[in-house]
N, C-alpha and C positions, 0 to 999 in steps of 0.2 A: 236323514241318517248318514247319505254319504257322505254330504259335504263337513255333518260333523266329524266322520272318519279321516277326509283329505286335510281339515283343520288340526285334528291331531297330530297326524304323521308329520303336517310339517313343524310343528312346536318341539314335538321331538325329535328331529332330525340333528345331526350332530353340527356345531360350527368350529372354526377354525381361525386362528390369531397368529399374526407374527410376535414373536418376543421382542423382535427388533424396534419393528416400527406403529406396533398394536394394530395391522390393519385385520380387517376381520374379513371372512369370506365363509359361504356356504358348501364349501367339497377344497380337500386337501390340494397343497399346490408343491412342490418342491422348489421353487423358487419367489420369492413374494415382488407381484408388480408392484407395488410400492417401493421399496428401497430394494430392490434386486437382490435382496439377501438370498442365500443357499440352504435347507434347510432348517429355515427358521419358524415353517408355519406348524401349528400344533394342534391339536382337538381339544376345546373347550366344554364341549357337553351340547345345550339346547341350542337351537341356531337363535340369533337375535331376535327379538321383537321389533318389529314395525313402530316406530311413536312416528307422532303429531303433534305440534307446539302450537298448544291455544294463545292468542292475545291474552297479554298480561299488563299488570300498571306498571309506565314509564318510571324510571327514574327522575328523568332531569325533561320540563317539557321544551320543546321545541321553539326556538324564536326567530326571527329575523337575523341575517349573518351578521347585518351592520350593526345590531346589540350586543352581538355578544362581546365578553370584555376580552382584552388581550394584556392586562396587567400581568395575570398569570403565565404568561409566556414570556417570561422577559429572558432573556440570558442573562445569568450567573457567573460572572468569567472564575476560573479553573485555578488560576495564579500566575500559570504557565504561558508565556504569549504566544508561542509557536502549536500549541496546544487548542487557543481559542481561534486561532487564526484558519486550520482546520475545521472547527466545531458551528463554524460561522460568527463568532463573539462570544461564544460560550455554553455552558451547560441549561437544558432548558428546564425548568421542573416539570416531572414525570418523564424524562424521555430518556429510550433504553439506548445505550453507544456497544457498541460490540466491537473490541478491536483484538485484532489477531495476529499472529506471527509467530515466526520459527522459532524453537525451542533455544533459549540462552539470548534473546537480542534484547533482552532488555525491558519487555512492557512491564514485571513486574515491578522494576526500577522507577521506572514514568510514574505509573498510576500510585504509587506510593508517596512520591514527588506532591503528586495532584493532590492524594487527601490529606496530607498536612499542609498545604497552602490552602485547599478549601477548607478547610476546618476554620470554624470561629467562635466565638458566644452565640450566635445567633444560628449556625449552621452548623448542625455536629456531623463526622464523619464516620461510617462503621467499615472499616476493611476487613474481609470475612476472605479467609485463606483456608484452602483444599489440598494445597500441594504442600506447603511447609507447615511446621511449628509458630506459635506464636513467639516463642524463644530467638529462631531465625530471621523472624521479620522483623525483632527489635533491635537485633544486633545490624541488619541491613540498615535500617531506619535511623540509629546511630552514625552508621557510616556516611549517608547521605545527608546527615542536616533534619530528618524528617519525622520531627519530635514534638509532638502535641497536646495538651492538657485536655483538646478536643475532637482531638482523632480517637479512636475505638477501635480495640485490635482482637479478634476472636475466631478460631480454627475449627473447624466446622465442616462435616461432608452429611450432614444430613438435611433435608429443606425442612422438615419439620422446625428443627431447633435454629435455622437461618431465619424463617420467619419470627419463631419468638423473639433472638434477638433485635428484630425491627420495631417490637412491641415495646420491650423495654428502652431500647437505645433512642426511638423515635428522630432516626436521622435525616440530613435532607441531603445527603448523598453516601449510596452505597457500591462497594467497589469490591465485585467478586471475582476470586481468583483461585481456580476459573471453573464457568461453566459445567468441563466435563468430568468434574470431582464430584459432583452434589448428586447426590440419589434420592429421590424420593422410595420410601418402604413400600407403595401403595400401588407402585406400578415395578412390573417384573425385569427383567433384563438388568446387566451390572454398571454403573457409572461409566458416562460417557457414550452410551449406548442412543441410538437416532430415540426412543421410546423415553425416556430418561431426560435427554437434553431437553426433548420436547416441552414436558411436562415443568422441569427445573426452571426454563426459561419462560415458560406462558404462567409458569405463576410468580416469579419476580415481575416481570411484566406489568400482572395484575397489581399488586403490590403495588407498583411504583405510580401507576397510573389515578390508582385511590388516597393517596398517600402524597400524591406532586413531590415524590421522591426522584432526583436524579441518578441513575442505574449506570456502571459500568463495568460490564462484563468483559471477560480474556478468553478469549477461545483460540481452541488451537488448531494447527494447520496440516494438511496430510503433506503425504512425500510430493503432490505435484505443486505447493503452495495454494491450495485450495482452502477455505475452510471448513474445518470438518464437524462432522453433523449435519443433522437434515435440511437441506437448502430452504425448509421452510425458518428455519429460526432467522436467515436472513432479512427474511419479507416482514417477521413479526417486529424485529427492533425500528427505532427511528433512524440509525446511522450505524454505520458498518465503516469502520477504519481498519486499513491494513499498514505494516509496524514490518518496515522494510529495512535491511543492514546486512551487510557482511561481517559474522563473528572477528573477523581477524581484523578490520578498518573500526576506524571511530563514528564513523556518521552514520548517523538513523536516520530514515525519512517516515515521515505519519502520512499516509495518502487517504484521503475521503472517497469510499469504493460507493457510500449512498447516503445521502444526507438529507432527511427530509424539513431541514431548518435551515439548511442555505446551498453554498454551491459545492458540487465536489469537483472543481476545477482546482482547490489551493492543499499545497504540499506544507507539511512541518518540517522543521533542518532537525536535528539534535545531535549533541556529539556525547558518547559516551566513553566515561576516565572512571579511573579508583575511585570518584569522592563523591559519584552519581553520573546523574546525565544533564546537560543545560542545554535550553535552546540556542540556536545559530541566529539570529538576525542577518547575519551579514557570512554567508558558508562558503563562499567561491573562493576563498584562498586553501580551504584545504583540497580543492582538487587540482594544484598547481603543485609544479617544481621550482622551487628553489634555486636558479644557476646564474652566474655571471655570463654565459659563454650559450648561443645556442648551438645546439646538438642534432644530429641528423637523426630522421624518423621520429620527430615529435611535431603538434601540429595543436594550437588550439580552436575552441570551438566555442558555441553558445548554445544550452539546451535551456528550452520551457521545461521547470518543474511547476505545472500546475498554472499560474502566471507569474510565476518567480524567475526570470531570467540568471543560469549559474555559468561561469567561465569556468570549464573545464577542459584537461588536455589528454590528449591521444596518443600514444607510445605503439611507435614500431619499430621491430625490429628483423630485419633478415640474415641467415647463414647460409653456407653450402652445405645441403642436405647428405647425409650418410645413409641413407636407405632409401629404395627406390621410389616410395612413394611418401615425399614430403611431408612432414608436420603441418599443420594448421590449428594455431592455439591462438584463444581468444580467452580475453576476463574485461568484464565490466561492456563486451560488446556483442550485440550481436554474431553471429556465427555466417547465418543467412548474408547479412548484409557483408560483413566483409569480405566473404567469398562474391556475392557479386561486386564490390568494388574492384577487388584482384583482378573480374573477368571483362570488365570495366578497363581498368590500366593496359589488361595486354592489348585486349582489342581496337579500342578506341583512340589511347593515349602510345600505343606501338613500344610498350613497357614489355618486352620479353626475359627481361631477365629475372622472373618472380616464378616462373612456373616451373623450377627447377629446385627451389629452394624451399628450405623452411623459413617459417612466417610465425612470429609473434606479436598480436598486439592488445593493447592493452588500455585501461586507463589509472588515472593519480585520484587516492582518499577514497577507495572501494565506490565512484559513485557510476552507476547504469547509463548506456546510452541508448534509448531502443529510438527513437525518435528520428526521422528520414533527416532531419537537420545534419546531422554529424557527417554524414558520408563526405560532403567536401572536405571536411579536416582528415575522415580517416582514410580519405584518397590518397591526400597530400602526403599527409604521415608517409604510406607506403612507398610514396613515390621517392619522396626525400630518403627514407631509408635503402631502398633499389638503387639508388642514385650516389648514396654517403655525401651528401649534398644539406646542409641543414636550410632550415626557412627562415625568413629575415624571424628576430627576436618578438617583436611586440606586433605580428602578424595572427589575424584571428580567420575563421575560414567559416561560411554559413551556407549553407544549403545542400540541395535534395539532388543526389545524381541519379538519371537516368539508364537506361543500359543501351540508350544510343548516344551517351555520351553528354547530355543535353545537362544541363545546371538549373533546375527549375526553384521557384520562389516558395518559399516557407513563410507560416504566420507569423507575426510580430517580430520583423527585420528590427527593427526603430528601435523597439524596448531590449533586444541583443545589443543591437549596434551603443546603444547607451550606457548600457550595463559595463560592455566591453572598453568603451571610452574613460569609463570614471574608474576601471582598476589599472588607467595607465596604458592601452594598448591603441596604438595608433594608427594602424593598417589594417584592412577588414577586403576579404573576397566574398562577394554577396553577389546572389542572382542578377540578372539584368530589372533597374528600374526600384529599387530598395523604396522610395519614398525620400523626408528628409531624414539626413545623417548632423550628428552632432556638429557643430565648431570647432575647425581643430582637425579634424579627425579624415585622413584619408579612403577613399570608398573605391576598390575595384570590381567594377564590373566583371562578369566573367560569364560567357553565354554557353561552352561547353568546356570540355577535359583539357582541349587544347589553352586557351585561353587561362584557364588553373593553373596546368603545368609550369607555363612560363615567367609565375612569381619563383621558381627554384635559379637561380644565378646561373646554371647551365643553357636554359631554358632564353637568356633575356634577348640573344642575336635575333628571337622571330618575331616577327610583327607587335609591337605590344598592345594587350588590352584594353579597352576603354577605361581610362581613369576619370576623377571626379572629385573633385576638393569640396566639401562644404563651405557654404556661402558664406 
């Protein structure tokens, strides 16, 4: 009798849910270990039941690896080559892409691009929009070229009616836009919500996996450039792309954050104009200057995007400060790092005349330098500008400075130094011991700041550096 009593009490004992993230618990919590939400947990009524999942009949039975077929995994390519180039050679059937980024950069652009070059007789496209009109989407679609008798265009924030139209359209690529519009009725909380997302994404998922439907999902990104929603939606899809740019510059890059179909070593170029967005094959002129004449506090460089080697340059500029405590402004570079190269030049290089001054640098075509590679160029830059001194014109600058001043060696000299060769640039300061360098092409050693310095013409009276002509 008691333990029928103890069995009762807990059947009725009340439980508890977040709205957020559905997790459920037996006694009230004000803040949910699951998604740290703040008042989100609520009273449900009976606390759960306990189950147990019996053995049930297989689907599909179990074979040897080396049987199973792999036709069905082939890649698709997209139309897009900068596109498949990321993707690993393209779209795979059933496999979910999620790619993200800041509000206005353009992915709606892209993926609109995508589904009318994948669209065919044999391959029909459904593009299912949350945020605009289908009105809006046709008139974009006009603008860019991206007009199709086999693309399929329908506006939609509910999953119920996103799945029917998978039923009728029956396509073999679907391209949601985005993510945190879609609500299912069936589960509580408002779109976009971690409960929501969850739900919206593990049943396209499902879908697409039953279906050998190719999925590509927009999600969007919080203030820290994160993506937003529950970190498990990352785990569920196959590949997670992030859709990088500066609103004011023309270049996008596509970065592969997880690719379970090839490598996420390889970046996409794209530049976007009025008429759409096109890939880059060949990107490295737009992050160059234009001039007859070199200029002082400029300095070119060679960055790995991904294994894309891009010549890109480095702008700096200095003034006589008007307030006591100098400016320090930075775009397209680290912050960290150029303050230590500053503390780099006074110390090492006996550069005093920067710590007085305001300091701007920068780079050309909005592209990023996070990469230790740069700091020789954006030394030089500073120093050249400290100096009002420019650097010889077709002079490039590679490698990782120390904060004892030391120049150490970077991945893939060879593949910079050749990049840099075939857009014309004939002189290269590179760590000690590069490997081979092109024909043609001048190679200066440089073992610390000292040795850097002294490609500046003021600089040429002290010892000169180990040089090296290719063979």
């Amino acid at each position: 009798m008691a333990a029928r009593t103890s069995r009762s009490s807990a059947k009725d004992r009340p439980s508890y849910r977040c709205t957020e993230c559905g997790y459920s618990t037996a006694k009230w919590l004000g803040r949910c270990p699951e998604c740290q939400a703040w008042g989100t947990v609520e009273e449900l009524g009976g606390a759960p039941a306990v189950r147990t999942t019996a053995a049930g009949r297989v689907t599909t039975a179990a074979v040897p690896i080396g049987q199973v077929d792999v036709r069905t995994a082939t890649a698709r390519s997209t139309g897009v080559d900068e596109l498949d180039r990321v993707l690993g050679g393209g779209l795979i059937p059933g496999a979910v892409v999620l790619l993200a980024g800041e509000p206005g950069v353009g992915k709606s652009t892209l993926l609109l691009d995508v589904a009318a070059k994948a669209a065919s007789d044999q391959h029909r496209t459904l593009y299912v929009t949350g945020e605009e009109s289908a009105s809006q989407v046709r008139l974009r679609a006009e603008r860019i070229g991206a007009l199709s008798d086999h693309l399929y265009l329908a506006a939609e924030t509910d999953l119920s009616a996103v799945l029917g139209h998978l039923d009728a359209v029956k396509p073999s690529l679907l391209i949601m836009d985005s993510v945190q519009t879609v609500a299912s009725p069936e589960i509580d909380g408002a779109p976009g919500g971690m409960a929501q997302v969850r739900e919206v994404a593990g049943a396209l998922i499902r879908a697409s996996k039953e279906r050998g439907m190719s999925t590509l999902l927009v999600g969007h990104v919080t203030k820290d450039g994160a993506i937003a929603g529950p970190r498990l939606l990352e785990h569920l899809v196959d590949v997670v792309l992030s859709f990088e740019g500066d609103r004011h510059a023309r270049l996008r890059l596509v970065r592969g954050v997880k690719n379970r179909y090839g490598a996420t070593d390889e970046v996409g170029c794209f530049e976007l104009h009025d008429e759409g967005i096109t890939g880059l094959a060949d990107p490295s002129g737009l992050f160059l200057t234009r001039r007859t004449e070199a200029v002082p506090g400029t300095c070119l460089t060679v960055t790995l995007e991904g294994k894309r080697p891009l010549v890109a340059e480095v702008q700096a500029l200095t003034v006589d400060s008007q307030i006591p405590s100098p400016r320090r402004t930075t775009s397209g570079l680290e912050t960290s790092r150029v303050s230590m190269m500053l503390a780099v030049l006074e110390q090492r290089g006996r550069i005093t005349a920067l710590g007085k001054r305001d300091i701007y640098t920068a780079t050309v075509g909005g592209v990023k330098l996070t990469e230790p590679a740069a700091d020789l160029a954006v030394a030089l830059a500073l120093a050249s500008a400290a100096s009002d001194v420019p650097l010889p014109k077709n002079l490039v600058a590679i490698g990782e400075v120390g904060l004892a001043g030391e120049v150490r060696r970077v991945t893939g000299v060879q593949r910079r130094l050749a990049e840099a060769f075939r857009l014309g640039f004939t002189h290269a300061l590179v760590p000690v011991d590069p490997g081979k360098v092109p024909a043609g092409m001048k190679v200066t050693e440089v073992a610390d700041m000292g040795d850097a310095l002294r490609a500046l013409p003021r600089g040429r009276s002290r010892t000169p550096a180990k040089e090296r002509a290719a063979d």
